[in-house]
N, C-alpha and C positions, 0 to 999 in steps of 0.2 A: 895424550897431550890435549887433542880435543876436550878431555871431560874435565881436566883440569881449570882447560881457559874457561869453558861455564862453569863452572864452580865459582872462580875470579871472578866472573861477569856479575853470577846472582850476587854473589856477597856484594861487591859493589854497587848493584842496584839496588838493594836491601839499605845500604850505607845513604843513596840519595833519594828515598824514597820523600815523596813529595805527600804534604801536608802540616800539618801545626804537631806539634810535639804533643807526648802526651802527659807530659807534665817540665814546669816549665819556672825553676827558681832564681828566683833572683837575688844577692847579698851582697849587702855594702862592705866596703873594705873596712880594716878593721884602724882604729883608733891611732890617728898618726901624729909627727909632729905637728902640721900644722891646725889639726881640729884641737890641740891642746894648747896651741901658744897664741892662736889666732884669736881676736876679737871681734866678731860682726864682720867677719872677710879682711880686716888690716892687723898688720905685724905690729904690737907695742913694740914704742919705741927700743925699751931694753934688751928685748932681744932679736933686731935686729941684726945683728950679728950672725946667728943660728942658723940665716934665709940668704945670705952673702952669696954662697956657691949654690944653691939649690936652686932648680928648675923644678916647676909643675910637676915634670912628671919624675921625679928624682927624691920628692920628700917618702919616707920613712914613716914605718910605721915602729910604735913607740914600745916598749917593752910591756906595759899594759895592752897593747894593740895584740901584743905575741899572745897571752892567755886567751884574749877573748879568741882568737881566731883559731887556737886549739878547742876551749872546750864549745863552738861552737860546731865544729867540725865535727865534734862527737853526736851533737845532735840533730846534725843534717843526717850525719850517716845514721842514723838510730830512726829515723823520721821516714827518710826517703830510700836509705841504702844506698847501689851504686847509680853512674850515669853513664848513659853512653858518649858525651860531651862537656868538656867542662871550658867557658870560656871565658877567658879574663879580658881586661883591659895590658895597652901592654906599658903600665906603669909600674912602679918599685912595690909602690903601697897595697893597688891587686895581688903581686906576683906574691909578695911575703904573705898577704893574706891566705891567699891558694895553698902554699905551704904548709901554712897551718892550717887548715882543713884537712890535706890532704895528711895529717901525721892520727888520724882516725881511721886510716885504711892501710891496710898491708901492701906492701910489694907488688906483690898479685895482684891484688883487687883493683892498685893503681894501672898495671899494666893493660887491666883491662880495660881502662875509659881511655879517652882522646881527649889531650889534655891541648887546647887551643889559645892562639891570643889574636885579638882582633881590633884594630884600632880605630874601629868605629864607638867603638866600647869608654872610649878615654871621656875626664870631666871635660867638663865648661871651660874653654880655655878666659880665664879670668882676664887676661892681655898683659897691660903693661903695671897695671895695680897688683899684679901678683905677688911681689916683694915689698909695696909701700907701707907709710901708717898713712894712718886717716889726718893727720897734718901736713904728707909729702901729697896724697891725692886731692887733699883741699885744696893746695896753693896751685899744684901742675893743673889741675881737670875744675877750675871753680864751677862750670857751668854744670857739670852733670847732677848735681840733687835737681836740679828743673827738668833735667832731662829724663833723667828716672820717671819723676814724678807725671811727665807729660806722655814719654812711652811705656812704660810699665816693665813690669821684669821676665814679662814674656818676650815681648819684640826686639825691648831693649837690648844694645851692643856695649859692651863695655870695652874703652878704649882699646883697640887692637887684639879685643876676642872675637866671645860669637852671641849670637843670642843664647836663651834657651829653644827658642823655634828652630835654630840651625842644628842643636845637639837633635832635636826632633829629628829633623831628617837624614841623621846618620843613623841615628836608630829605626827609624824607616827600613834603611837600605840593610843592615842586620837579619833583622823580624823578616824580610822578604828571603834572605836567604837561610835562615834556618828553616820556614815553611817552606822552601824547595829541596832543602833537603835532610830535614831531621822528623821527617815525619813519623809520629807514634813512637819516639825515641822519647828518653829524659834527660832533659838540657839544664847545666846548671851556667850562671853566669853573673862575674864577682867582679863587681862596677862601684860608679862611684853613687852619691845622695842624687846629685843632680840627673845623672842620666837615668836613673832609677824612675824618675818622676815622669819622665821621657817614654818610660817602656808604657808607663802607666796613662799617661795621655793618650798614646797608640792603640793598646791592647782594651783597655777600656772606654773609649769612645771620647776623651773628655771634649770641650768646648774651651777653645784658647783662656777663655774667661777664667775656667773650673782650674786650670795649669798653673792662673795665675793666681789664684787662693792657694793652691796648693804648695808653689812655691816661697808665698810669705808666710806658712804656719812651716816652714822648715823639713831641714833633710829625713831622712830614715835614720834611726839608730845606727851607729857603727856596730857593722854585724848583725844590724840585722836583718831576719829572712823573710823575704817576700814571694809567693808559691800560687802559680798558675797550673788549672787540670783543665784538662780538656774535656767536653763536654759536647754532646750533641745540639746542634749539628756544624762540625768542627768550631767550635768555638773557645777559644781559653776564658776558662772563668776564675777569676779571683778566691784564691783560698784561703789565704791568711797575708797579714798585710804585719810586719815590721815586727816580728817575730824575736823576743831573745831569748838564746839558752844559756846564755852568759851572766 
């Protein structure tokens, strides 16, 4: 019984071993309703309709969104192989994503990784514009192009979300806990454009400034893969930046 329970112990100590991963991907979800219906962030008016019952975190991904996230999944697994952690956001559009990735790997092989969801992971909650067009947020919100334009798209709060600074700091609190416990493991993890930008401000040292250029030349491809290694002296360095196999 004793050799048992250390057994138990090491394996679990082994599972939270502390440091930075040793390789550390990252991939947008894959192509949803709303990155195909939407325009510059608002719902044309005509279909309107399609956004009625949908919640942020409820939209779909589209049957184009299905292929990319299959045959992308062939070339993560072909790239990187297995992980010991895979973690999503715990949205519709991650979880379909994850799926299709995961149809590149057997039974097995899925058995073998820890399939996670974490809702530090989730986008930008956009607020109350989430279902508008740009003619219902012109009338309800007239002031915000000044406001935009005087806070920027870093600081900036969109009625009833959050910044992108605030998404910062949930990915903060993430990144702190995968280096307490996925150390020398390989973490994959299937997020949104914006939080993406987010791991990339963190992991790469940016300057609020650098966040905010990076956010007006726009998301990451849907689906694609962004890939951290780790590197002496623990340090994750930038592998490949927006990667598609699709």
């Amino acid at each position: 019984m004793y050799i048992v329970k250390k057994i138990i112990h090491l394996k679990q100590k082994k599972m939270m071993q502390a440091g930075k991963p040793n390789l550390l991907v990252l991939v947008r979800h894959a192509i949803s309703l709303s990155n195909k219906k939407k325009e510059n962030g608002f719902i044309p008016p005509f279909v309107k309709d399609e956004f009625i019952d949908l919640s942020a975190q409820s939209v779909p991904i589209i049957k184009e969104g299905e292929k990319q996230s299959i045959i992308t999944g062939e070339g993560i697994k072909k790239e990187f192989g297995l992980f010991d952690y895979i973690y999503t956001s715990p949205f519709k559009r991650t979880r379909q994503t994850r799926n299709g990735i995961l149809n590149a790997y057997t039974q097995d092989e899925i058995k073998m990784m820890n399939l996670r969801e974490n809702i530090f992971l989730r986008e930008r909650d956009a607020g109350y514009s989430f279902a508008m067009t740009k003619p219902e947020y012109e009338l309800v919100f007239p002031y915000m192009q000044k406001y935009w334009e005087t806070h920027g798209n870093f600081y900036g709060i969109p009625p009833g979300g959050e910044s992108i600074a605030k998404v910062a700091e949930r990915v903060f609190q993430f990144l702190n806990m995968i280096y307490q416990r996925r150390g020398g493991q390989k973490v994959m993890v299937i997020t949104h454009g914006g939080t993406i930008r987010c791991f990339r401000y963190l992991i790469e040292h940016w300057s609020p400034e650098q966040a905010e250029v990076s956010n007006n030349e726009g998301s990451p491809i849907n689906c694609g893969v962004t890939s951290y290694i780790l590197k002496a002296p623990n340090k994750l360095v930038l592998d490949r930046y927006n990667v598609q196999y699709w």
